[in-house]
C-alpha positions in Angstrom: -64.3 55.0 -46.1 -67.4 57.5 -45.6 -67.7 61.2 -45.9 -66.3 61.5 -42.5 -63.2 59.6 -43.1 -61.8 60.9 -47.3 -58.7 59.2 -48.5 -55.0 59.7 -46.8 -52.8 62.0 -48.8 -49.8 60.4 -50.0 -46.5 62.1 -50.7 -44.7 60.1 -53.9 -41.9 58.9 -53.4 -39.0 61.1 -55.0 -37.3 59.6 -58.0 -33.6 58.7 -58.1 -31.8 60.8 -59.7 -29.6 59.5 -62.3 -25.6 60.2 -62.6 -25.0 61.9 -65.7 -22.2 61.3 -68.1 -19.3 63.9 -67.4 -17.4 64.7 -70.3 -13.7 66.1 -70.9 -12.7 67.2 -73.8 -10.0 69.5 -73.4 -8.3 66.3 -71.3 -9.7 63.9 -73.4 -11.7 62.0 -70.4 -14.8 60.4 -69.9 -17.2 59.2 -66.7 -20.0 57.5 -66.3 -22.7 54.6 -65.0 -22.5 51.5 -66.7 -24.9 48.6 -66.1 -22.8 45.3 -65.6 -23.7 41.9 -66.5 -25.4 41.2 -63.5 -27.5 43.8 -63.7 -25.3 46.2 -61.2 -24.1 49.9 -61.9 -20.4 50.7 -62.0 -19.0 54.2 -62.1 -16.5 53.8 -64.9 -13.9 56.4 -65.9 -12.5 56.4 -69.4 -10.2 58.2 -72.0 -11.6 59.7 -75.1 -9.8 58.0 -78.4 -7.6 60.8 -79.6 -6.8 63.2 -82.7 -5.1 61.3 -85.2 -2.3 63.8 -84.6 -2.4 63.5 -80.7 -2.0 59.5 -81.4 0.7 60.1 -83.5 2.5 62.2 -80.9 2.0 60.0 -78.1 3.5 56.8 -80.2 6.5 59.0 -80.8 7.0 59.8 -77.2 6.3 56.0 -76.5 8.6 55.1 -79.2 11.8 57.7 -77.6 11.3 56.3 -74.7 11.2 52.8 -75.4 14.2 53.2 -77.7 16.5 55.3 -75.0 15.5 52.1 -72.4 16.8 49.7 -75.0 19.5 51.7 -75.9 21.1 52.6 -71.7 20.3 48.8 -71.0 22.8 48.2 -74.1 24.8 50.7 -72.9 24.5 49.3 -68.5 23.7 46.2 -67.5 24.2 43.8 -71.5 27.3 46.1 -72.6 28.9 44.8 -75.7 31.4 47.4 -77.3 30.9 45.4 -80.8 27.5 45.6 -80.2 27.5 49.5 -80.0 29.4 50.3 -83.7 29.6 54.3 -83.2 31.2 53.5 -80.0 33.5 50.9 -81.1 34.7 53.2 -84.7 35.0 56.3 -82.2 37.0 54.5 -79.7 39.0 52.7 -82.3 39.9 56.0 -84.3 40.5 58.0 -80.7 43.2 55.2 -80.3 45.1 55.4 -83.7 45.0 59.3 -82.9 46.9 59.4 -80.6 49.5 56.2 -81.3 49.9 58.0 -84.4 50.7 61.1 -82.4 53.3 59.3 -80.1 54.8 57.8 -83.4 55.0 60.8 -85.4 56.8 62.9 -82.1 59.1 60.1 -81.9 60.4 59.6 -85.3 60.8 63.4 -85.3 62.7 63.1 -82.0 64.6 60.5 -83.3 65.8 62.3 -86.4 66.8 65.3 -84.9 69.0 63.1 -82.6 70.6 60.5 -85.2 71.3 63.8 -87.0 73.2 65.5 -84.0 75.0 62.1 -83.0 76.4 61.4 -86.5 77.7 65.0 -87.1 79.8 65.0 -83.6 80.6 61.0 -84.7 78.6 59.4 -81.8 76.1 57.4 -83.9 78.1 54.3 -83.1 78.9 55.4 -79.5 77.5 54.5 -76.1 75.5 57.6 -76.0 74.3 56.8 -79.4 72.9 53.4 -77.7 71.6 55.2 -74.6 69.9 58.0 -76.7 67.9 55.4 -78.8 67.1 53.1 -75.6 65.6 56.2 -73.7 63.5 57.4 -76.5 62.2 54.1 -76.9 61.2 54.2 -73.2 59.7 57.6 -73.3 57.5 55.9 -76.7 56.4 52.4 -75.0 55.9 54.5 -72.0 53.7 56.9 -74.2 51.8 53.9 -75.8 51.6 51.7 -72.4 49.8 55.5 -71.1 47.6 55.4 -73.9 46.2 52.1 -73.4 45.2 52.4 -69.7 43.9 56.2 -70.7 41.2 54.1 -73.0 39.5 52.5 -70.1 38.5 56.0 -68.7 38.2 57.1 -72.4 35.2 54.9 -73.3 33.6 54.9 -69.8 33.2 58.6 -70.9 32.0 58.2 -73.9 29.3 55.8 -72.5 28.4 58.1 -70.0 27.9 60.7 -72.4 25.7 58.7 -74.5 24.2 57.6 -71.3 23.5 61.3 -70.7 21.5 61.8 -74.2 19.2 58.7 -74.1 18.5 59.4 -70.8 17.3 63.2 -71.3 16.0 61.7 -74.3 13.7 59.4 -72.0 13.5 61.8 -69.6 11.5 64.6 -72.1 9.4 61.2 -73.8 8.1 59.9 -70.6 7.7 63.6 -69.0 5.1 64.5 -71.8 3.7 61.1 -71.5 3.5 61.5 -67.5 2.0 65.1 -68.0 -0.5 63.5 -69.9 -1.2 61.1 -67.3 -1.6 63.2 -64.4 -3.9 66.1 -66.4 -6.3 62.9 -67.4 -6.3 61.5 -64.2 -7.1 64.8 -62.7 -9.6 65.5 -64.9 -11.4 62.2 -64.1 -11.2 62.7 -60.3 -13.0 66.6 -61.0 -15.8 64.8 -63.8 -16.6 62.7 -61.0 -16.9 65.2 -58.2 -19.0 67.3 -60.7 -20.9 64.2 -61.4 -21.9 63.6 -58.0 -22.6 67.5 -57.7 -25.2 67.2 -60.1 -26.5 63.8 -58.9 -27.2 65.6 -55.5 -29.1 68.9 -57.1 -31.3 66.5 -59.0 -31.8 64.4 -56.1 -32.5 67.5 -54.3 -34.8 68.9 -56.7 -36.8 65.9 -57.2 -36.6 65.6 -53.5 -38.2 68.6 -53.4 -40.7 68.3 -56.1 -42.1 65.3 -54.1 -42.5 67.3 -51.3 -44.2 70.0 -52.8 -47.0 67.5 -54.2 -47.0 66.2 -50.7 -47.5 69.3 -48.9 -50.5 70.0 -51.8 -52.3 66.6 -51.2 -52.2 67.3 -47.8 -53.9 70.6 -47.9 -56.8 69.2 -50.4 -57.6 66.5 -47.9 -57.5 68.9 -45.3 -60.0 71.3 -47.2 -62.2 67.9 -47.9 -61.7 67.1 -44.4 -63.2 70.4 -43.8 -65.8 70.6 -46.1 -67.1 67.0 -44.8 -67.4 68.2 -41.2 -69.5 71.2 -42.6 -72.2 68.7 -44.1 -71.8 66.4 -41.1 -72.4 69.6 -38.6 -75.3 71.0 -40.8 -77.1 67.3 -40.9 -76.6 66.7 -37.5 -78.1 70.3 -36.2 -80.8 70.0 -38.5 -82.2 66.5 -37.2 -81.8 67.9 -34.2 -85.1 68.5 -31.7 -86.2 72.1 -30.8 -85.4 73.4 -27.6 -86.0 77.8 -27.8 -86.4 79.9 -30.8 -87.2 79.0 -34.1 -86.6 75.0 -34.9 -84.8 75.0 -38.6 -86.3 71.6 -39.0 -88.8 70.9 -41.7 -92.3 71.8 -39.6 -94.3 68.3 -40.0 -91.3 66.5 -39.3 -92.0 66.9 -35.8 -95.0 65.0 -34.5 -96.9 65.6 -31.2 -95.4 64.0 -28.5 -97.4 65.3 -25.7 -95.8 68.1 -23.1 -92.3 67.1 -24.3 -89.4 69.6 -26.2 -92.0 68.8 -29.6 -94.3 70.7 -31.2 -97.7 70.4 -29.0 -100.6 68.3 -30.6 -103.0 69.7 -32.7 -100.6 72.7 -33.8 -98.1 70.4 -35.9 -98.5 71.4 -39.7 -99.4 67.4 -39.9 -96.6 66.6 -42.8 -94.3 68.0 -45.7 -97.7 68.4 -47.6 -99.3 71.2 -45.5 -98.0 74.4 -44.5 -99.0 77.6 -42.6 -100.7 78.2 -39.7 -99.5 78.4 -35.9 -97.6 75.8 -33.8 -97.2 75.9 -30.2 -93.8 74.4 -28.7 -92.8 72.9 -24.7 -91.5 76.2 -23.6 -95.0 78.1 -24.8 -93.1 79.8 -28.0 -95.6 79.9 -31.1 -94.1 80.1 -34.5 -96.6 81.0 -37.5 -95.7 78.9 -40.6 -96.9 80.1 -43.9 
C-alpha cells in the first residue's frame, strides 16, 4: 500500500442495542432479558412482590373464594344436611314452628267444639264421633302438608345460601381477575415499549456508525486527493521540456544533441552551477541566474 493506494475506510459495525428492563409499578410488573444457562437470552415477564397490605388483600380474596368453593360443593355435589348445622337447626326449628302451629289451632278447634257438643248433650253422640274424626283429618292432613312443604323448604334455603357464597366468590375472584388482567396488560405494553426502545437505540447506534462511516470515507477521499496532487506534481516535474520555460531543475537536463533537451554547451552543467543562457530544440533561450 503506496501513496497512490491509502487505506480503505471502514464503517464499524453498529452495536446491538440492548433490551432494557421495563418496569411497572403502578401494576406491579416487570420485563426483561435474562441470560439462561446455556448461555441464551429469554425475554422474561414478571410480577413485582407486593405491599405487605396488597399481600394481605389478595390472601383474603384467595381465602373468600376458596372458602365459598368449599362451602357450594358442601352445599351441591357432597350435600350432608348434618354436615351443614345452621341448616340442619334452621330447618329443624322451621318444622316444630309450624307443627306447633297446626297443634295449637287444633286443640283450640277442638275446645271450642267439645264445648258446643256437651252443652246441646252431643259429646257422646255420632256427631260427637264425626266432629273429632274430621278434625283429626284436617290435623294429620295439616302435618302430612308440612312434611312434603320441607323438601321445597330446604332446597330454598340451600339455594339461598348457595346465592351468598356464590356472590361471595363472585366479588373474591373478580378482584383477583381484575388483578390479573391489569398485570397481564401491563406486561404486554412494558414489552411493546421495550422493543420501542430497543429499535431507537438500534436506530441511533445504527446511525452513529454511519455517520463515522460517511467521515472515514471523506478523509480517505481528501488523502486520495492530496496523493494524486504529489503524484501529478512529481510526475510533471520529471517530465522533458517541450515549449516555454521547463520547471525542471536546469542541470538536470543533459545535452542530448538536436533532441526536446537542452542543446550542448548551454546546459548549466549540474545542481552546482547556475546562471547563464541555455538554448532548447525548438530555438527558445532561457537565461538562468
Amino acid at each position: 500500500m503506496g501513496l497512490s493506494s491509502p487505506k480503505t475506510p471502514i464503517t464499524p459495525i453498529p452495536e446491538q442495542a440492548p433490551f432494557e428492563t421495563q418496569i411497572d409499578n403502578v401494576a406491579g410488573t416487570k420485563v426483561e432479558r435474562v441470560k439462561q444457562p446455556d448461555g441464551t437470552y429469554a425475554t422474561v415477564r414478571s410480577a413485582l412482590p407486593l405491599s405487605a397490605e396488597d399481600q394481605a388483600l389478595q390472601d383474603t380474596y384467595k381465602s373468600i373464594a376458596q372458602n365459598s368453593l368449599d362451602y357450594m360443593t358442601k352445599l351441591s355435589t357432597n350435600y350432608d344436611r348434618s354436615q351443614i348445622p345452621w341448616l340442619d337447626q334452621y330447618l329443624k326449628d322451621y318444622e316444630a314452628t309450624n307443627l306447633k302451629a297446626i297443634n295449637d289451632n287444633a286443640l283450640s278447634t277442638a275446645n271450642g267444639e267439645e264445648k258446643a257438643l256437651a252443652r246441646f248433650g252431643q259429646a257422646d253422640s255420632t256427631a260427637g264421633a264425626q266432629a273429632r274424626s274430621a278434625r283429626f283429618g284436617v290435623v294429620s292432613g295439616q302435618k302430612n302438608q308440612l312434611a312434603r312443604d320441607m323438601s321445597g323448604i330446604e332446597q330454598d334455603a340451600r339455594n339461598q345460601a348457595l346465592g351468598q357464597q356464590g356472590s361471595l366468590y363472585s366479588l373474591a375472584t373478580g378482584a383477583l381477575n381484575q388483578q390479573s388482567a391489569t398485570q397481564l396488560g401491563s406486561l404486554a405494553n412494558l414489552v411493546s415499549s421495550g422493543l420501542s426502545q430497543q429499535g431507537n437505540t438500534q436506530n441511533y447506534n445504527n446511525s452513529v456508525a454511519a455517520t463515522i462511516g460517511a467521515n472515514n470515507a471523506a478523509k480517505a477521499a481528501s488523502q486520495q486527493a492530496g496523493f494524486n496532487n504529489l503524484v501529478g506534481l512529481a510526475s510533471l516535474a520529471a517530465a522533458p521540456f517541450t515549449g516555454g520555460a521547463s520547471l525542471a531543475v536546469p542541470g538536470l537536463f543533459s545535452a542530448a544533441g538536436g533532441g526536446g533537451g537542452a542543446s550542448a554547451g548551454t546546459s548549466l552543467g549540474g545542481l552546482g552551477s547556475f546562471g547563464g543562457w541555455s538554448t532548447y530544440g525548438d530555438g527558445t533561450r532561457i537565461k538562468w541566474s
